[in-house]
C-alpha positions in Angstrom: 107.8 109.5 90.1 109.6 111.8 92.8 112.4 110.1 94.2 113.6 111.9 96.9 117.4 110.7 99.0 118.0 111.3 102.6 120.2 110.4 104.6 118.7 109.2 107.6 115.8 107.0 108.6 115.0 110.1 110.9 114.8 112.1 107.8 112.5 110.1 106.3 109.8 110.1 109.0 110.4 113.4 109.1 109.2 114.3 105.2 106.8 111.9 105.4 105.1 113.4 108.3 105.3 116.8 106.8 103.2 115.7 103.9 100.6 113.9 105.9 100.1 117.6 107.6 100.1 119.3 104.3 97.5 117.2 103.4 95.7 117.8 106.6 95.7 121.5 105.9 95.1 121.9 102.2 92.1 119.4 102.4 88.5 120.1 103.9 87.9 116.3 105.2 91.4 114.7 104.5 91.6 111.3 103.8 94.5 109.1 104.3 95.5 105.4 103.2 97.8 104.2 106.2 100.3 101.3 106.5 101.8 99.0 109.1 104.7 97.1 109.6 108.1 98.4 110.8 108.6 101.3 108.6 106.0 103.4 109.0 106.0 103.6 113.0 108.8 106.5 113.3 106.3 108.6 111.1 103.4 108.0 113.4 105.7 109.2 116.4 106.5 112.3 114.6 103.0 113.1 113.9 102.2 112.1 117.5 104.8 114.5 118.7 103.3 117.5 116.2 100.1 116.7 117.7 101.2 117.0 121.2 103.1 120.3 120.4 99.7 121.8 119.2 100.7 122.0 115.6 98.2 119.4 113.6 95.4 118.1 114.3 93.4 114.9 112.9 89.9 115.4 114.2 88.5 116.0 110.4 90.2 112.9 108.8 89.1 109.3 107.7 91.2 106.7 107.3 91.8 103.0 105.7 94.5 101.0 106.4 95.9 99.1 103.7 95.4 95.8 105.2 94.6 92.9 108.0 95.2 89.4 109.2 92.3 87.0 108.9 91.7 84.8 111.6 92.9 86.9 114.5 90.5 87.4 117.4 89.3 90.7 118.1 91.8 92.6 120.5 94.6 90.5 119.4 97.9 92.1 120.1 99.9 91.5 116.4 96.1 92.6 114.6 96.7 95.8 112.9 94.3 97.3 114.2 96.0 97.2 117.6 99.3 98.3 115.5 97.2 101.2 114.8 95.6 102.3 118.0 99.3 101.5 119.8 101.2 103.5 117.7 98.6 106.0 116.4 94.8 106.1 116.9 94.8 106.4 120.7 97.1 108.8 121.1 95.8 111.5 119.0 92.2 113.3 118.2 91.1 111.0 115.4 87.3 110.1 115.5 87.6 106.5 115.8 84.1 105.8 114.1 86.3 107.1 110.8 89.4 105.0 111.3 88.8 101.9 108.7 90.8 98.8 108.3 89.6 95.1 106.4 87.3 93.3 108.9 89.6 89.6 108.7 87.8 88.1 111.4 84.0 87.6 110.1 82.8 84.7 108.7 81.9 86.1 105.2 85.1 87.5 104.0 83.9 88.2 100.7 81.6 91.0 101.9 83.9 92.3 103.7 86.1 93.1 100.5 83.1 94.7 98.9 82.2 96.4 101.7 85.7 98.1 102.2 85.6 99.3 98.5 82.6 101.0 98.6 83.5 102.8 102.2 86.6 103.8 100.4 84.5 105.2 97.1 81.7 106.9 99.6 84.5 108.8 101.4 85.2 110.6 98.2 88.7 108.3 97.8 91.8 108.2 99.2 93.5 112.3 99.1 97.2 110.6 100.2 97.8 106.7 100.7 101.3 106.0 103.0 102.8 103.0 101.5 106.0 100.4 102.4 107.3 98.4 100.2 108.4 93.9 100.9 111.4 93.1 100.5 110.1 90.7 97.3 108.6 94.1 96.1 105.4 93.6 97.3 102.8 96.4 98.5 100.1 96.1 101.2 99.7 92.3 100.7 99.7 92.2 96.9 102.5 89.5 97.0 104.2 88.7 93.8 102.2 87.8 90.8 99.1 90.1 92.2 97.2 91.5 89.6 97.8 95.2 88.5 93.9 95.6 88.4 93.0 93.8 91.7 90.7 95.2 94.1 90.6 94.3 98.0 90.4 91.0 98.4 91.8 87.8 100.1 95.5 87.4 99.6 97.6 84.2 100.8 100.7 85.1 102.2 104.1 83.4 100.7 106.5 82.7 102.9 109.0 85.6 102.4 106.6 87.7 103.8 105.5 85.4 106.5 109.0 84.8 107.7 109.4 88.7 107.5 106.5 89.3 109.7 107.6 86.9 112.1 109.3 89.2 114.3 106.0 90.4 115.4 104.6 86.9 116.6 106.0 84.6 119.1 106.6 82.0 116.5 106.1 81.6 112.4 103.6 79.2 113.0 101.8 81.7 114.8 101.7 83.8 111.5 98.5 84.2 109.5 98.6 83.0 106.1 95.7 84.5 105.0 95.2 88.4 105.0 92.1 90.7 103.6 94.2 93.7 101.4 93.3 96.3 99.3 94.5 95.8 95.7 97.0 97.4 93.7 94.5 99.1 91.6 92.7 100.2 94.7 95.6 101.5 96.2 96.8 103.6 92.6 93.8 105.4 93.0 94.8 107.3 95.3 95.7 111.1 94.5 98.9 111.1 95.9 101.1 107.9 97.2 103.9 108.1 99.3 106.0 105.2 99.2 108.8 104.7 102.4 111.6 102.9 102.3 114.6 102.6 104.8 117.7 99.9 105.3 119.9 98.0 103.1 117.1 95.3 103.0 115.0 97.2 100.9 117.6 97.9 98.2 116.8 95.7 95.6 112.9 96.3 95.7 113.7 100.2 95.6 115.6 99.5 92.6 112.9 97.1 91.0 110.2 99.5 91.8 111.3 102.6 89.8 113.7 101.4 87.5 112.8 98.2 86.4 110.2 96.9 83.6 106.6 97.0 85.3 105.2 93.6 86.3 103.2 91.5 88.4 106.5 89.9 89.7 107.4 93.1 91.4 104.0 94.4 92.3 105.6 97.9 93.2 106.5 98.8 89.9 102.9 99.4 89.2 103.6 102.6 91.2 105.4 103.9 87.8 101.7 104.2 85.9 100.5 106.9 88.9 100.7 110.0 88.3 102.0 111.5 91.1 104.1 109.2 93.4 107.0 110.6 95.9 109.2 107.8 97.3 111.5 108.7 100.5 114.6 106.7 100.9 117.5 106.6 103.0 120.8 106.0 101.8 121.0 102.3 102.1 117.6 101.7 100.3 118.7 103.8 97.5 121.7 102.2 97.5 121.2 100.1 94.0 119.7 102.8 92.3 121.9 103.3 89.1 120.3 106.8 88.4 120.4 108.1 91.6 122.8 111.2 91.1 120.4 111.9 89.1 117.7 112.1 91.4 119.7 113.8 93.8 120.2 116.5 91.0 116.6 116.8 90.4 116.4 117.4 94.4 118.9 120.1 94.2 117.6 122.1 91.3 113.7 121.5 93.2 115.5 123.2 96.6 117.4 126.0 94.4 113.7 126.6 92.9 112.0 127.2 95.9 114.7 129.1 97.7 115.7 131.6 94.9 111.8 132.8 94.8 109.3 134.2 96.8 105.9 132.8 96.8 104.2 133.7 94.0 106.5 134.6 91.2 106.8 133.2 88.3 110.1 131.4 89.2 108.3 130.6 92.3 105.1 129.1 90.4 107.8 127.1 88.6 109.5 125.3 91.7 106.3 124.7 92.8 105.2 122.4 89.8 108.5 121.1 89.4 107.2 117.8 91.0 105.4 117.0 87.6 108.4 118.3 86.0 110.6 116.1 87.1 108.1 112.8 86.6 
């Protein structure tokens, strides 16, 4: 696990957008796991502003969102899918035939969840899955006590991360309690996962999520079984971290790497694997 330190929220759009368009360009049909919520949106702006500017575009990717209300009418505006077009779909050259998210407003909700696996599994899988992380540690809407294993599926809500949500709605009551989410083992295999994280809020889950024991009470910490996880934090949400001069050391050595070398050499060629050296 690469745990990379910035210091600003604005930072860590900014790196997380950069590997969304190194994906983009090192992969023929580039598909990406997206997230909603709060986090996530300065990242979509940046990539909307790279794609205004001429320098990415999304016209070969597919996409699956991580998760959606059930019950919502179609067009409703705190549906993720309306999150998605707001802050993303619309206002660059995806395909929207090839934008996916959990169909929560059908009547057989079951199907739906099966039906979602196998779109993931016919698109080849998930090349980079954008993650956020609950404040009770939990990913998508794998609350606490989620299986490692689980697929996509139907997932009550507690009320931590209905009350978190609320901000969104006019009300809590207004808050779905159900939601359609793709499990944590659906989500781990993905080849890479990058996990955002920003505000004092998030300390404690940060911390739970790379440096403590790996359990269904933090479902997060499953993250520490992939093999190639980045997480982007800004100072607050690293704040609890007890190893993070360390990390920032490992980030330091990873920059002098890259720097000291041209592309190519064998120094270079080092610094360039370094992310597996450092896991």
């Amino acid at each position: 696990m690469r745990v990379i330190i910035l210091q600003t929220p604005e930072a860590v759009s900014q790196r997380a957008a950069d590997l969304v368009c190194e994906t983009i360009a090192t992969e023929e049909t580039p598909v990406l796991g997206l997230a909603t919520g709060g986090t996530p949106v300065a990242t979509y702006q940046e990539l909307v502003r790279r794609y205004q500017a001429g320098n990415v575009s999304f016209s070969a990717c597919t996409t699956f969102n991580l998760d959606e209300y059930v019950g919502l009418p179609e067009g409703h505006p705190e549906s993720y899918r309306c999150f998605m077009n707001q802050h993303l779909f619309d206002r660059v050259d995806f395909d929207s035939r090839r934008c996916h998210l959990p169909q929560g407003n059908t009547l057989d909700l079951q199907q739906a969840c099966q039906a979602y696996e196998a779109m993931i599994r016919d698109s080849g899988g998930i090349d980079l899955q954008i993650l956020g992380i609950g404040t009770d540690g939990h990913i998508a809407f794998n609350e606490p006590g989620s299986s490692l294993a689980s697929r996509t599926r139907l997932k009550a809500l507690t009320e931590q991360t209905r009350r978190d949500n609320s901000r969104f709605f006019e009300s809590l009551d207004a808050v779905p309690k159900l939601s359609i989410t793709m499990g944590i083992g659906t989500i781990l295999e993905a080849r890479k996962i990058v996990l955002l994280a920003t505000g004092e809020g998030k300390a404690d889950a940060v911390r739970a999520l790379a440096e403590g024991p790996v359990t269904a009470s933090v479902p997060a910490s499953a993250l520490q079984l992939h093999a190639n996880v980045t997480l982007l934090l800004d100072e607050t949400a690293a704040s609890k971290l007890v190893r993070r001069e360390y990390y920032m050391h490992v980030e330091e050595i990873q920059r002098s790497l890259q720097k000291a070398q041209p592309r190519g050499s064998h120094l270079g060629r080092v610094g360039s694997h370094f992310d597996r050296i450092a896991e």
